[in-house]
C-alpha positions as CSV (number, residue, x, y, z in Angstrom):
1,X,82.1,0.4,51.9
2,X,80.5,3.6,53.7
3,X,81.3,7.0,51.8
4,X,80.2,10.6,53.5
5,X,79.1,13.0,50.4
6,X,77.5,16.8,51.0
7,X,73.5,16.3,50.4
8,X,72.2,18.7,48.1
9,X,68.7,19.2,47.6
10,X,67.1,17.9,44.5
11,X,70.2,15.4,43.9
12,X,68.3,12.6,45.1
13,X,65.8,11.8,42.4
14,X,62.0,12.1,44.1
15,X,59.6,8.7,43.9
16,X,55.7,7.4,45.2
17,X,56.2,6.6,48.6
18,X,54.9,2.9,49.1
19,X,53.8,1.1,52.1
20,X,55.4,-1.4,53.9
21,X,55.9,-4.3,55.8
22,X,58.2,-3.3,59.2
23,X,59.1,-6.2,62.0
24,X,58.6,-5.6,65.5
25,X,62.4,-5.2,67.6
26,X,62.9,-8.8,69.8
27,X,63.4,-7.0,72.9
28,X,60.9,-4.0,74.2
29,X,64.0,-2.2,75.8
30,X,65.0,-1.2,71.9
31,X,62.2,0.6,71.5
32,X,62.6,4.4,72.1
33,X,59.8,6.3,74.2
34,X,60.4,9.4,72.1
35,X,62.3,9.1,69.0
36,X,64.8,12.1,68.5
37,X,67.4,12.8,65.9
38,X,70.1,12.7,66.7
39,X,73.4,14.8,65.6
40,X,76.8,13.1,63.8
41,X,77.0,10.5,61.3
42,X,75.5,6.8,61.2
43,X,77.7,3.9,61.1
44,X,75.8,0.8,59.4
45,X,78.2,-2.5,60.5
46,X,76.3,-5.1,58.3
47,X,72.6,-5.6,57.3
48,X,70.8,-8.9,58.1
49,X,67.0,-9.8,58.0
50,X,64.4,-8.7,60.5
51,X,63.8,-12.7,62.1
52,X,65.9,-13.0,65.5
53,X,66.0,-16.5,64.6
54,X,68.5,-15.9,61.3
55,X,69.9,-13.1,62.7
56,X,73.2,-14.2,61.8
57,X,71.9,-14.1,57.9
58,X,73.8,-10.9,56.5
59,X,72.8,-9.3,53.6
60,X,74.5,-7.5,50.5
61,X,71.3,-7.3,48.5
62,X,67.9,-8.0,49.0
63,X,64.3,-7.7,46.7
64,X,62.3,-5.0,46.5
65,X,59.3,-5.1,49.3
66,X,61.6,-6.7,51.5
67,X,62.0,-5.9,54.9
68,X,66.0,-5.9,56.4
69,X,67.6,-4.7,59.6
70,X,70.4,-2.3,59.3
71,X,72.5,-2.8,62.5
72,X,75.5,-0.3,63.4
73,X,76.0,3.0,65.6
74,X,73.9,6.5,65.7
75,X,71.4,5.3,63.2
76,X,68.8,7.6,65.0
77,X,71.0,10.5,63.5
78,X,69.3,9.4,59.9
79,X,66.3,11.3,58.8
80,X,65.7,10.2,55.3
81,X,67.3,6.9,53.1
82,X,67.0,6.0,49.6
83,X,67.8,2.7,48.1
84,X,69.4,3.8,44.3
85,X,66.3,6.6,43.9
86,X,63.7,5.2,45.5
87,X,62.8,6.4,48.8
88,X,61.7,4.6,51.9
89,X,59.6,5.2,54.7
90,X,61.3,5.5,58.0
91,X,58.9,4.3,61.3
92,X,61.0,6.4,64.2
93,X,59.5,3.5,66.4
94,X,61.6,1.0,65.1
95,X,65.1,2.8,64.9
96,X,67.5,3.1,67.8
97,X,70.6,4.0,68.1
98,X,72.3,0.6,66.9
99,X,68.8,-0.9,65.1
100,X,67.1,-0.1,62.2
101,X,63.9,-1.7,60.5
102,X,63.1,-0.5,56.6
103,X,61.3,-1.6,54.1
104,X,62.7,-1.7,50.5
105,X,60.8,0.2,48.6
106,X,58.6,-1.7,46.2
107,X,59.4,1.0,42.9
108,X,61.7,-0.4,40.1
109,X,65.0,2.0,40.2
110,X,65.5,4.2,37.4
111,X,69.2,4.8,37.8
112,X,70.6,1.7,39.9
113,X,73.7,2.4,42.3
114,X,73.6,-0.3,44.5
115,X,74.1,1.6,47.7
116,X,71.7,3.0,50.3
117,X,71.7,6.7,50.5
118,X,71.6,8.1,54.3
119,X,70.8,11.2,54.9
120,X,71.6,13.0,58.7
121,X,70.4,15.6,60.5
122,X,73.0,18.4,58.7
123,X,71.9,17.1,55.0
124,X,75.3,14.8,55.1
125,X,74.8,12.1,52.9
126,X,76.5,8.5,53.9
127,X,76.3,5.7,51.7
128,X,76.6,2.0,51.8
129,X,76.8,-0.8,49.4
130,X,73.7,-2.8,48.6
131,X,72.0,-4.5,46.1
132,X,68.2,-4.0,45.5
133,X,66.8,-6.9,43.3
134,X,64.0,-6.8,41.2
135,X,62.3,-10.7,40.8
136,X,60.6,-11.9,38.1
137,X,57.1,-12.0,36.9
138,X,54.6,-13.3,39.5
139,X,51.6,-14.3,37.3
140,X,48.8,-14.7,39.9
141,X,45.2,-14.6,38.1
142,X,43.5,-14.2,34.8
143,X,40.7,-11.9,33.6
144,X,38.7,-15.4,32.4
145,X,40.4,-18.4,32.7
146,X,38.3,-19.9,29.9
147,X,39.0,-17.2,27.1
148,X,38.2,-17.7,23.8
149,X,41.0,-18.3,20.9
150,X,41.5,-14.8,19.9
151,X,39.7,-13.2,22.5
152,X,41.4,-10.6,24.9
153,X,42.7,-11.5,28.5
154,X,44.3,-9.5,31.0
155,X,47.1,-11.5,33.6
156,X,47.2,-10.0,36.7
157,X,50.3,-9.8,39.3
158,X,53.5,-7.8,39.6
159,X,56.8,-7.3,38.5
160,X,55.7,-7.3,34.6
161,X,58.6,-5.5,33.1
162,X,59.3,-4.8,29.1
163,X,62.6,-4.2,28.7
164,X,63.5,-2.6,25.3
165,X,66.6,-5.3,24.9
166,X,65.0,-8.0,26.1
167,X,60.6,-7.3,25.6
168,X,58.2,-9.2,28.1
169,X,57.2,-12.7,26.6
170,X,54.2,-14.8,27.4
171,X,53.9,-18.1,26.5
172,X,50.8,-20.8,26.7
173,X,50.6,-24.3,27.5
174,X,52.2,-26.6,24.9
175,X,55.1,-23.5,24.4
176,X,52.4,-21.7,22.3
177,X,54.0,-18.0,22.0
178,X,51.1,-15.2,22.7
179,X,52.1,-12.5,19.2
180,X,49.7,-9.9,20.2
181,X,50.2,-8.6,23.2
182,X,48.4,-5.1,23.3
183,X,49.6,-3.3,26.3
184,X,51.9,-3.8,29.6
185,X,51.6,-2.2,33.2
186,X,53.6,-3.7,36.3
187,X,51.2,-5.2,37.5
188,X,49.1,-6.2,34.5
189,X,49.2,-7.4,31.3
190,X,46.8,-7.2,28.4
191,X,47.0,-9.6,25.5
192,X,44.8,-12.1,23.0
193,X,44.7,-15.5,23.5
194,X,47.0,-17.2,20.7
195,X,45.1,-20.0,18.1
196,X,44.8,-23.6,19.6
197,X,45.7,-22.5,22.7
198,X,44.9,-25.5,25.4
199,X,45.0,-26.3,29.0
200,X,48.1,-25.5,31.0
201,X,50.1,-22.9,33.1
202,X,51.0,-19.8,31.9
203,X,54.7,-18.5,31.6
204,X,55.8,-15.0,31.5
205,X,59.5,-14.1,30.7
206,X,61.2,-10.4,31.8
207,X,64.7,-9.2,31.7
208,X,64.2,-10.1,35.6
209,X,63.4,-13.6,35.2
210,X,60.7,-16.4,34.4
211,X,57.3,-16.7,36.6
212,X,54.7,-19.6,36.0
213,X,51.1,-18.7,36.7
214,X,49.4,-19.9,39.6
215,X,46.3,-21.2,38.0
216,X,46.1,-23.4,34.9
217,X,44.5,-22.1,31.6
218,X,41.1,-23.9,31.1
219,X,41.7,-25.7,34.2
220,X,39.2,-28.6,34.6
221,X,40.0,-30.6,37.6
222,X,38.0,-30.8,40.5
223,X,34.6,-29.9,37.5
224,X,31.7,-30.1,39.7
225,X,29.0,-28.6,37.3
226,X,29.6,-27.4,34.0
227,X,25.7,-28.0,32.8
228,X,26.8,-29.9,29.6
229,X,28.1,-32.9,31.1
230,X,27.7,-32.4,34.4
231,X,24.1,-30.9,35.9
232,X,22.1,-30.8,38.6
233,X,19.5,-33.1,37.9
234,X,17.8,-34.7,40.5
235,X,17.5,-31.8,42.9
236,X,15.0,-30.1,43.8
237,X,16.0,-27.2,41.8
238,X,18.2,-28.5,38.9
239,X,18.2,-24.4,37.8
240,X,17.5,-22.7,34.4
241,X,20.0,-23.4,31.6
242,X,20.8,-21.9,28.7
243,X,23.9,-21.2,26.2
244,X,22.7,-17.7,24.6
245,X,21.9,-14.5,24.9
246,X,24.6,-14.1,26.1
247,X,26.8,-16.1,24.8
248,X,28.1,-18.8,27.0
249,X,31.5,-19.2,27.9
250,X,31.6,-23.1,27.5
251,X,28.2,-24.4,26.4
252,X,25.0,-24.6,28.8
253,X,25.0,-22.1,31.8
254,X,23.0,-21.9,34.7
255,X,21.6,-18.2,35.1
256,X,19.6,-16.2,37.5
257,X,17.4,-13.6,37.1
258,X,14.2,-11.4,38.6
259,X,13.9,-8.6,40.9
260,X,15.6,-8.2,44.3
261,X,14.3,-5.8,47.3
262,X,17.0,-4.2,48.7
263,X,16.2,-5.5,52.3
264,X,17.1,-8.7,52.9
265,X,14.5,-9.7,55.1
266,X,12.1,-9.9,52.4
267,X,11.1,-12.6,50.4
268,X,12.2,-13.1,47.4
269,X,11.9,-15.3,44.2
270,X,13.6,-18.3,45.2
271,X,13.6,-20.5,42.2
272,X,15.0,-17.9,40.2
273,X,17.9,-17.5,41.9
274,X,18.9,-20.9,43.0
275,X,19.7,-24.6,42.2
276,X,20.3,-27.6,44.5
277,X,23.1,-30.3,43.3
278,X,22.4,-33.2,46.1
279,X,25.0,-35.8,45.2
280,X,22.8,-38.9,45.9
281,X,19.5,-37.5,43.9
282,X,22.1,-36.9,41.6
283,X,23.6,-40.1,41.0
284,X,27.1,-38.7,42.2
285,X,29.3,-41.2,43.6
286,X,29.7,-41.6,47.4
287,X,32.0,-39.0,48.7
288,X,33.2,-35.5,48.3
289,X,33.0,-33.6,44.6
290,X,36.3,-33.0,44.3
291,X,39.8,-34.7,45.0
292,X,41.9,-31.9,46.5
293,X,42.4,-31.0,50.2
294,X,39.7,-28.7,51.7
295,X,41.6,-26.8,53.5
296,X,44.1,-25.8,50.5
297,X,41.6,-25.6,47.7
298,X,39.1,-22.6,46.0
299,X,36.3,-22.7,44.3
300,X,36.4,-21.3,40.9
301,X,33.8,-20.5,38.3
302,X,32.9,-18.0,35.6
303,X,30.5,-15.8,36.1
304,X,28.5,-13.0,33.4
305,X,26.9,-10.8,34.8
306,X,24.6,-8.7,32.5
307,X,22.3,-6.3,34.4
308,X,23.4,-4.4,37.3
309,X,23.1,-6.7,40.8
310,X,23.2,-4.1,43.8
311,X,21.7,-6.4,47.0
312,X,21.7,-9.9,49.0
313,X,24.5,-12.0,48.9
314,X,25.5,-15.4,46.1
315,X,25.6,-17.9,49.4
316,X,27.6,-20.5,48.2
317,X,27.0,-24.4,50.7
318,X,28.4,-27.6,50.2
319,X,26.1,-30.7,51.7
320,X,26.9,-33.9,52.8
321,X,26.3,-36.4,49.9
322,X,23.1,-37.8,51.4
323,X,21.5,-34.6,51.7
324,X,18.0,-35.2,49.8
325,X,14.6,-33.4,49.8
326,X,15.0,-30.9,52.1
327,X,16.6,-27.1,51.7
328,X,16.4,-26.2,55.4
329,X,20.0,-25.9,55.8
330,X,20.1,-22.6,53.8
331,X,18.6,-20.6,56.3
332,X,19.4,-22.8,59.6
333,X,21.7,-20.3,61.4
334,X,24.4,-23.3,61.7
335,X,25.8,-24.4,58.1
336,X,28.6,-22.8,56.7
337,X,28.9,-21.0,53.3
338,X,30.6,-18.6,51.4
339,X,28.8,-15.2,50.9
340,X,29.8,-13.7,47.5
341,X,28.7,-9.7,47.4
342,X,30.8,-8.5,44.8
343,X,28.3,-4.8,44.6
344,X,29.4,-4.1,48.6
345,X,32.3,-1.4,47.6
346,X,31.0,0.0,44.7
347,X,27.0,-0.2,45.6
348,X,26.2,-1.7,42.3
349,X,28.4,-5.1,40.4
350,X,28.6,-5.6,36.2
351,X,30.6,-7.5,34.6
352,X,32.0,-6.9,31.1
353,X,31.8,-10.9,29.6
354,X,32.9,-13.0,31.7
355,X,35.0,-13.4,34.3
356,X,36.7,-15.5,36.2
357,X,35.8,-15.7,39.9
358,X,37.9,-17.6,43.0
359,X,36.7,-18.0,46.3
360,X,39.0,-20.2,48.9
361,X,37.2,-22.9,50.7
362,X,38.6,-21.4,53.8
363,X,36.0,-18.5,53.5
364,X,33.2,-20.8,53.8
365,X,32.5,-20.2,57.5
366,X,29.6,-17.6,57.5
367,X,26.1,-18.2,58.1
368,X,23.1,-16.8,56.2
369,X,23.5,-13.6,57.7
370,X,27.4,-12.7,57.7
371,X,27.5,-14.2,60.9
372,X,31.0,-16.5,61.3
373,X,30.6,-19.8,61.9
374,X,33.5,-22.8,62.5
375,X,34.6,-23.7,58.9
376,X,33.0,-27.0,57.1
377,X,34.2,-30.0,58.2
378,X,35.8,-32.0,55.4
379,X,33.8,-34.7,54.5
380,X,30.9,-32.4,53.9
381,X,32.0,-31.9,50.3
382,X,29.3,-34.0,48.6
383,X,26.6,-31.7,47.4
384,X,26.5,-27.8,46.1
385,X,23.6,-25.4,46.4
386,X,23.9,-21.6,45.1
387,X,21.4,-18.9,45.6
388,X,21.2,-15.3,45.9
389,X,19.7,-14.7,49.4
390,X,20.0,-12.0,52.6
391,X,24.0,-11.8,53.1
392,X,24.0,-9.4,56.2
393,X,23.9,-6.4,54.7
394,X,21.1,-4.1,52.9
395,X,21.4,-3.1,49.2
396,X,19.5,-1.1,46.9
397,X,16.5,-2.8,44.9
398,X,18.0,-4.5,41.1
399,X,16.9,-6.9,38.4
400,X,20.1,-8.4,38.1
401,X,20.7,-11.2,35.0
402,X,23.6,-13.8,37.0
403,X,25.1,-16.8,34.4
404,X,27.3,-19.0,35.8
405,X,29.5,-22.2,34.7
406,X,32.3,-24.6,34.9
407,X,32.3,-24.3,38.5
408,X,35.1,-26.3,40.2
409,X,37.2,-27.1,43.1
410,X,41.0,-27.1,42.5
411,X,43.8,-27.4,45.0
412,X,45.6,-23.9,45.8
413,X,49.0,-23.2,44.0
């Protein structure tokens, strides 16, 4: 139903103006060369989404961040619109007169009205009823996926909402409850890992709904090296290991360390900043290192970085299993990789402990020097080297200290 009430400044309660997602009109003759408002009042007809293939899918409600289609008569007569109090962003060059795209804005509603507030050119506010909803947790990464027993984590995502009637819950794998949970954003959550916690999604429960974590706790499939059972042996750099000072995550680590020159074009300490696992010299079977599909799978692994790493890149390879003897292919101009330069934004990387770090196989299509390459052919899966090397891109000089375990392949969730 569609009301007319007088607008009257400071009714409408003010919000953060978010960005958005807007879809493009089917049809070039709907867009406007010059967007002008327009005088009289709006008539919405029905709301539907933005697709022209489901364009006969009306709405009533919709989540938040979604975009919709508001379809009617003189919508270019609206120069402002609120969903409850939120406030959207209006793109003039995708409203006409019987079209409009919006985004819903992405900002939980503090006082929930279910309508759409429209507000015309003479501050004449017409309403219309519909439903903003608000999902449930999305529980995308952690802090470290291999957190100690009654060490802190943080869950990143969205949506994580602590309702005083109903409180956020988290719970482990095996329906172990998390009791200390020490402080809650939207989109992040801050907490101790529970005793005897074990491997296993993560669930997180809101007023809103449930949301299973996209990664698994302690996730081992796909191990390819976690230097207590698995090594590099039989390379031609197996690389330093170690399990102290610092303290290792799980066990032996692999760690780099030495002084970098800023420039990549010169030379460097390469046995301190590299192994080589070749799957035949290492008595791997036959085959890839892992079981999942290349093209929906990420490499994970924790990393602790110690001293400050400001230049050259972590290239990351995979080799064909009966790679042996030779390193050529780590500067050959043709092999793919993945170039991991975490200090590029800030100019300098640290880590406090360690961390968790994901990288999808699909990003392994550069070469040495950030140039992009076709991506790895599967089958090519049988052998890992890592090394800090070049990377495109010129840093400042650093003695970094780089430790690094339970790296692993495991298909994308």
């Amino acid at each position: 139903m569609t009301q007319i009430i007088k607008y009257k400044k400071g009714w409408l309660l003010t919000s953060l103006l978010v960005p958005i997602i807007l879809f493009f009109l089917n049809s070039c003759e709907e867009y406007p060369d010059e967007f002008k408002l327009t005088d009289g009042i709006p008539e919405v007809h029905y709301i539907r989404v933005p697709e022209p293939t489901s364009a006969d899918s009306l709405l009533v409600r919709a989540f938040m961040d979604n975009s919709i289609v508001l379809v009617g008569k003189n919508l270019t007569s609206i120069r402002e619109m609120w969903f409850n109090d939120q406030k959207a962003i209006l793109n003039t060059s995708l409203i006409t007169d019987n079209h409009l795209f919006v985004s819903i804005p992405g900002e939980i509603p503090s006082v929930v009205t279910d309508k759409i507030y429209m507000v015309n050119k003479n501050n004449d506010t017409i309403t219309y009823d519909f439903g903003v909803q608000v999902p449930g947790p999305l529980v995308s990464s952690i802090s470290n996926e291999y957190t100690h027993d009654g060490d802190v984590a943080i869950l990143y995502g969205d949506y994580f909402i602590d309702d005083p009637n109903i409180p956020l819950e988290i719970t482990m794998a095996g329906n172990i409850p998390v009791t200390d949970i020490i402080s809650i954003e939207k989109t992040k959550v801050t907490f101790r890992i529970p005793n005897d916690s074990q491997k296993g999604y993560i669930n997180v429960n809101s007023i809103y709904g449930n949301g299973r974590s996209k990664f698994q706790f302690r996730d081992d499939r796909g191990m390819i090296l976690d230097w207590d059972n698995l090594n590099a042996d039989g390379g031609w750099r197996s690389g330093k290991l170690k399990d102290s000072d610092p303290d290792g995550i799980s066990g032996n680590y692999v760690y780099f360390t030495g002084t970098l020159d800023g420039d990549p074009s010169v030379d460097w300490a390469e046995d301190d900043f590299s192994f080589n696992l070749w799957g035949k010299s290492n008595g791997r079977p036959e085959g890839d290192l892992f079981s999942s599909d290349p093209a929906n799978s990420t490499l994970k692994f924790e990393v602790n970085v110690t001293q400050p790493w400001s230049t050259l890149a972590m290239q990351i390879i995979f080799t064909p299993w009966s790679t042996v003897d030779t390193n050529g292919y780590i500067a050959d101009g043709t092999t793919p990789r993945a170039l991991w330069r975490p200090w590029e934004k800030t100019g300098s990387y640290q880590t406090d402990g360690w961390v968790t770090i994901s990288i999808p196989l699909t990003e392994f299509k550069y070469d040495h020097a950030g140039g992009t390459l076709e991506t790895a052919p599967a089958g090519n899966y049988g052998g890992l080297t890592m090394f800090v090397y070049h990377g495109g891109i010129t840093g400042t000089t650093s003695t970094p200290y780089i430790c690094i375990d339970n790296i692993r392949v495991v298909p994308n969730e």
